[in-house]
C-alpha positions as CSV (number, residue, x, y, z in Angstrom):
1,X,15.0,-6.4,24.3
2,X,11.4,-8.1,25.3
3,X,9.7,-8.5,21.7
4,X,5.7,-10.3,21.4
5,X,5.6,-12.4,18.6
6,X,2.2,-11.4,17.1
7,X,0.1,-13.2,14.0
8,X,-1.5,-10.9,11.1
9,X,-4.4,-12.9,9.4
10,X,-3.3,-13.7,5.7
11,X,-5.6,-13.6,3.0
12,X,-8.6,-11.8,2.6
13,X,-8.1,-9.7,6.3
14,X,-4.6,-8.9,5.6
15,X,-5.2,-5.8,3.6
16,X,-7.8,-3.9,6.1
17,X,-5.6,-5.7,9.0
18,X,-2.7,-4.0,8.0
19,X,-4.7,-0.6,7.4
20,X,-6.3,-0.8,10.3
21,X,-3.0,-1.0,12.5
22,X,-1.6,1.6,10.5
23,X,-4.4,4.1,11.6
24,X,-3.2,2.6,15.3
25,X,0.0,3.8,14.5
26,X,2.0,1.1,13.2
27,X,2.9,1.2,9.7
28,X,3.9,-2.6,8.3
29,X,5.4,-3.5,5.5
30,X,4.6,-6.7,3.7
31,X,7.1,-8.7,0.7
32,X,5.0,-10.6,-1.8
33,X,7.1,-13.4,-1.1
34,X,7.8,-13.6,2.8
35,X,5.7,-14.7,5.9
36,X,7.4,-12.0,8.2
37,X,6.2,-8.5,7.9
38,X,8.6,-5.6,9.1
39,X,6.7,-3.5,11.8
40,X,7.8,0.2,13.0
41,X,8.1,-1.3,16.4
42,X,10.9,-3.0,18.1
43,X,9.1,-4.6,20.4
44,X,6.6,-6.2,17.8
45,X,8.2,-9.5,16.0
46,X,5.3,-10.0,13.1
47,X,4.6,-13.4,11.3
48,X,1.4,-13.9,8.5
49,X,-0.5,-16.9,9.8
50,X,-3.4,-18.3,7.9
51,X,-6.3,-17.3,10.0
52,X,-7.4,-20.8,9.9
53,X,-4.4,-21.6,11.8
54,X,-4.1,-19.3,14.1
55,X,-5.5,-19.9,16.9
56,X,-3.8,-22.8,17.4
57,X,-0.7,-21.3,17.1
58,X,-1.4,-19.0,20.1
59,X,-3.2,-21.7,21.9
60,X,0.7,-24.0,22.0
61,X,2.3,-20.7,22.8
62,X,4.4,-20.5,18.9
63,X,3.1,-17.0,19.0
64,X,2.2,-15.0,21.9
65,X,-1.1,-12.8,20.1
66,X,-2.6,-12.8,17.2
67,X,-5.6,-11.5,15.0
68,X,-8.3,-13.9,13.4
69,X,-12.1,-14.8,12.8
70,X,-14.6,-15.8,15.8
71,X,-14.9,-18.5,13.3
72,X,-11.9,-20.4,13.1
73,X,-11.3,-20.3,16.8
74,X,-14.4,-22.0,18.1
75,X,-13.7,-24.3,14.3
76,X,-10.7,-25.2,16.1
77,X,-11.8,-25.3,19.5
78,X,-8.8,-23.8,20.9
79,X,-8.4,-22.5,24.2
80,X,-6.9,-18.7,23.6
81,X,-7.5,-15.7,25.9
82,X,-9.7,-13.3,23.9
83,X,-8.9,-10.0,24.8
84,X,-10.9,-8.0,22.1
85,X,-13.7,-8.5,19.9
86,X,-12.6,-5.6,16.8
87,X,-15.4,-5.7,14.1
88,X,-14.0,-4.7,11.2
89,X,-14.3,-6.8,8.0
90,X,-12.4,-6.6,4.4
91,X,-15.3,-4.1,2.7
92,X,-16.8,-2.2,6.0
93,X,-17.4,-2.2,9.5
94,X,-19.8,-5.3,10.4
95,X,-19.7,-8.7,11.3
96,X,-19.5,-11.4,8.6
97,X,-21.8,-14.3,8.7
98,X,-21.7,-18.0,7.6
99,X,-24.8,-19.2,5.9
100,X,-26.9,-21.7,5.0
101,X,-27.0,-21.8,1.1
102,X,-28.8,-23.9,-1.8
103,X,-29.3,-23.1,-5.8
104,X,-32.0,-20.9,-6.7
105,X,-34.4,-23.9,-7.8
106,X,-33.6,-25.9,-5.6
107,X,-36.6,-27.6,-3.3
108,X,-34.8,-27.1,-0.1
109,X,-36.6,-24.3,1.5
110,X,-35.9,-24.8,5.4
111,X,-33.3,-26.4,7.7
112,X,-35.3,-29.2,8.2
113,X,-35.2,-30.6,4.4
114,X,-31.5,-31.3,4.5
115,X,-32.1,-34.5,6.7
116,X,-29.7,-36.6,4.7
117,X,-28.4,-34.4,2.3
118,X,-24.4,-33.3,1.5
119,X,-23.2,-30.5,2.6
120,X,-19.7,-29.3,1.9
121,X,-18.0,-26.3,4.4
122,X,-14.9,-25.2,5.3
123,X,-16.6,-24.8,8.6
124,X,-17.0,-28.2,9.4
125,X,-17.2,-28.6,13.1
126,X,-19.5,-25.5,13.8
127,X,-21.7,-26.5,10.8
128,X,-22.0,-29.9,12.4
129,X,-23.0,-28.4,16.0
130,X,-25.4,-25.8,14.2
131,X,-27.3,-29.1,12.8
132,X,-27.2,-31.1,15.9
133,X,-29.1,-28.3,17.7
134,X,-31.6,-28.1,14.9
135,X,-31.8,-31.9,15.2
136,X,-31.1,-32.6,11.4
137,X,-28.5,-35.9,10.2
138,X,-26.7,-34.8,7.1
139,X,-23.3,-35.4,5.8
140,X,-21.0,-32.5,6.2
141,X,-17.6,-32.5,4.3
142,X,-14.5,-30.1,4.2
143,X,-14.4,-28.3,0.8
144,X,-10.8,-27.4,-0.5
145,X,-12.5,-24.4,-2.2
146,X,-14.6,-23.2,-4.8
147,X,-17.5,-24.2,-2.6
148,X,-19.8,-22.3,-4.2
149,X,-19.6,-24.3,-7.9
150,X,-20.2,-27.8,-5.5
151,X,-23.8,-26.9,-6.3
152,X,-26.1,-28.9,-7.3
153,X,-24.5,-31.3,-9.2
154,X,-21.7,-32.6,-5.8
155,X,-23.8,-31.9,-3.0
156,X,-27.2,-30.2,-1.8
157,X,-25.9,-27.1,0.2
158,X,-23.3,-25.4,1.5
159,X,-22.1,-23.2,4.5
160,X,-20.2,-20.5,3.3
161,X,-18.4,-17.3,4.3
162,X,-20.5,-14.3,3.1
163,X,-20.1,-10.4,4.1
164,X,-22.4,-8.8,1.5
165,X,-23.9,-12.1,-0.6
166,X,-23.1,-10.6,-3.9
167,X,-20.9,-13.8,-4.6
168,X,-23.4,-15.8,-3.6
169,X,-26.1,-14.3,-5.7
170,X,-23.6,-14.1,-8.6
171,X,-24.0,-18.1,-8.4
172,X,-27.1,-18.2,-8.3
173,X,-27.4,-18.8,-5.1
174,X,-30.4,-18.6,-2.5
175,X,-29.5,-18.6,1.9
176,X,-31.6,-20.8,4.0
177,X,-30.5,-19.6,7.3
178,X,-27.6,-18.2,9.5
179,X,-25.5,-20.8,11.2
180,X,-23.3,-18.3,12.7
181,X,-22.1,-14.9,12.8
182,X,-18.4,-13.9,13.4
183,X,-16.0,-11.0,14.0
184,X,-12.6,-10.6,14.0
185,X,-10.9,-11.0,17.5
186,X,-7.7,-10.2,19.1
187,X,-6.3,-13.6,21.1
188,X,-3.5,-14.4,23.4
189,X,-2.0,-17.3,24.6
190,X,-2.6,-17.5,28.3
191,X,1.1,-17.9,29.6
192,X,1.9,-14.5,27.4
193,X,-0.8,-13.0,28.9
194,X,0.3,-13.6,32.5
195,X,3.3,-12.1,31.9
196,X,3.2,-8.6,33.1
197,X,5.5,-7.2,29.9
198,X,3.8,-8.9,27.4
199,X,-0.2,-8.3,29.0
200,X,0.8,-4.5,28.9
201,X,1.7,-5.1,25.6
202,X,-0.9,-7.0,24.3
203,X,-3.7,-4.4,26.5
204,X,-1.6,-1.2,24.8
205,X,-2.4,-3.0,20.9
206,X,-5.9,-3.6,22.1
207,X,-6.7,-0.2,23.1
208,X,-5.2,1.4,20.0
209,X,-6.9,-1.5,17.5
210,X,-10.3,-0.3,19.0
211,X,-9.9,3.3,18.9
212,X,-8.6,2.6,15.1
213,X,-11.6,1.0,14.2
214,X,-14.3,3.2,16.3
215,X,-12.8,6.4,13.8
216,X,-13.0,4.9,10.6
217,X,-16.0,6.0,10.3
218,X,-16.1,9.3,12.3
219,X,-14.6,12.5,11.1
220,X,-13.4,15.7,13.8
221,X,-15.3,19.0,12.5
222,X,-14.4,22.5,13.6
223,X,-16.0,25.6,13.1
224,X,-16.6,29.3,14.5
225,X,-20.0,31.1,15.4
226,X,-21.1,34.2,16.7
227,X,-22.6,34.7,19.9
228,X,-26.1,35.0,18.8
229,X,-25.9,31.5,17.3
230,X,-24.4,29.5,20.0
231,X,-27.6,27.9,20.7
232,X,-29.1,27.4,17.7
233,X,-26.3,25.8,16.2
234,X,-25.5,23.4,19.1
235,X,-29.3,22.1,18.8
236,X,-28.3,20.9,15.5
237,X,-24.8,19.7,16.1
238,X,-25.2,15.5,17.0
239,X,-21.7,14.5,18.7
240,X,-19.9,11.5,20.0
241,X,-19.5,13.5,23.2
242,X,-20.7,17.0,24.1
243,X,-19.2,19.7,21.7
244,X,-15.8,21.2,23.0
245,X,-16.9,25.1,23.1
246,X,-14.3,27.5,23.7
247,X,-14.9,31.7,23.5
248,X,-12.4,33.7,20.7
249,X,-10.6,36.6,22.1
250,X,-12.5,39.4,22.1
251,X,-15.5,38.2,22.5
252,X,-16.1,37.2,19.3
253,X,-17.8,34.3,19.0
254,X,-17.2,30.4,20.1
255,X,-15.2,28.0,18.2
256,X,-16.3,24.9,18.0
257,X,-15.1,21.0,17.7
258,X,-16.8,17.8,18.0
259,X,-16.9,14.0,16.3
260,X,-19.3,12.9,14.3
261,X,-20.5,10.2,12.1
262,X,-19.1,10.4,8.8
263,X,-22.3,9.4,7.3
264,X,-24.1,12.5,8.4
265,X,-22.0,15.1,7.3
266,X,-22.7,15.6,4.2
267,X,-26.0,16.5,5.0
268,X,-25.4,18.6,8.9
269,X,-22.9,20.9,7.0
270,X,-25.0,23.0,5.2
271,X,-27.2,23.2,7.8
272,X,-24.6,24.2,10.1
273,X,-23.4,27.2,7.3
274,X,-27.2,28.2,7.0
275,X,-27.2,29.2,10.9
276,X,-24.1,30.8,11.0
277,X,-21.2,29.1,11.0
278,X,-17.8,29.9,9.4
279,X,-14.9,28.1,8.9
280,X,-15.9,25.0,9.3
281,X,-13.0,22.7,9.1
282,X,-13.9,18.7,8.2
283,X,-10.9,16.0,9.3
284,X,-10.1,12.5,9.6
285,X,-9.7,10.6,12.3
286,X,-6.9,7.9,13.2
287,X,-7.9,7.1,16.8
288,X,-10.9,7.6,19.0
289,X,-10.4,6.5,22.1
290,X,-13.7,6.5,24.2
């Protein structure tokens, strides 16, 4: 049997990687002491890879796909196929950033006053680029963690990996700028994905990844209404897609189902109750493929 050896990121992804592929419809199990997952899916040989490290993994061809940050693979510079950009992040559904940061009192204020300071990154390379466009010599060096307690009394700054920049101002820290922004993607090498098994493969993951992530946030709602309130209620009713509108038997009324934005409904129920409608029916959502 054809199998595609495919990376999960470990670390601080794994847990919303995993969940998300389970909405996708894989359901993978993970022992708190091995590197190889078991997936529901024969075809699917699994392996945690630092995300770090991934993408030159699938750039020699050790693993054929794989899931990581933006981040690392342009850190690496490795020459991957990216076949899908999926923003999803460990706490919600946005891109994470890598910024610029200094203590609270300290007298840097811009880009331009770290012209021969320290600053200490994982991100070396792209931190490095981000300063030779703005034109500013400083010393960047690779922190082995805890970069965040380097400052002041190590270095001047830092870059650092920030989703929400509670951490950040936990430590009493104050960001300068944005060096880059970054979203998870799905990579392949480019030998796996010229072979026609494994690009149907890898093209079936990336459709069902995307419609994974595109419900997390959406919930399917049904409902009934009479025939006097078709109209009004559908001028109410916001949908990913026009509403699905089907008559009940006997002329009794329309059923109704659409997708919306789990944010809103909270509010578009009651409304939705005070012009008529019964039954209404809220559900999750695995998949949304648009």
């Amino acid at each position: 049997m054809e199998k595609l050896s495919f990376g999960i990121p470990k670390g601080s992804l794994q847990e919303a990687t995993i969940g998300m592929m389970k909405n996708a419809g894989y359901r993978v199990y993970v022992s708190s002491r091995s590197y190889y997952p078991t997936v529901d899916d024969e075809e699917l040989s699994v392996r945690l890879i630092r995300p770090q490290d991934m993408s030159r993994y699938v750039e020699k061809g050790i693993i054929d796909a794989g899931l990581t940050g933006q981040d690392w693979v342009e850190e690496a510079g490795s020459d991957v196929r990216c076949i899908e950009k999926l923003v999803y992040a460990k706490q919600k559904l946005t891109k994470i950033r890598w910024v610029l940061a200094v203590p609270e009192d300290s007298p840097i204020k811009s880009v331009e006053d770290l012209q021969g300071k320290r600053i200490s990154t994982e991100l070396v390379n792209v931190t490095k680029r981000y300063l030779e466009k703005k034109n500013i010599q400083a010393e960047v060096e690779f922190s082995h963690g805890a970069t965040e307690a380097k400052t002041p009394d190590l270095v001047d700054a830092i870059v650092e990996l920030t989703e929400t920049g509670s951490s950040l101002r936990a430590n009493n820290l104050r960001i300068v700028d944005t060096v880059t922004e970054s979203a998870t993607v799905f990579i392949s090498n480019h030998k796996s994905w010229e072979d026609p098994w494994k690009r149907k493969k890898i093209e079936n993951l990336a459709i069902l990844f995307q419609g994974a992530i595109i419900a997390r946030d959406k919930v399917g709602l049904k409902m009934n209404i009479s025939n006097e309130g078709l109209n009004t209620l559908l001028e109410k009713l916001p949908a990913l897609r026009t509403p699905t509108v089907s008559q009940l038997s006997g002329n009794a009324g329309y059923a109704i189902e659409t997708i919306l934005d789990e944010s809103v409904v909270r509010n578009i129920i009651p409304e939705l109750k005070r012009v008529g409608a019964e039954g209404i029916i809220e559900y999750p959502l695995n998949k949304v493929i648009l």
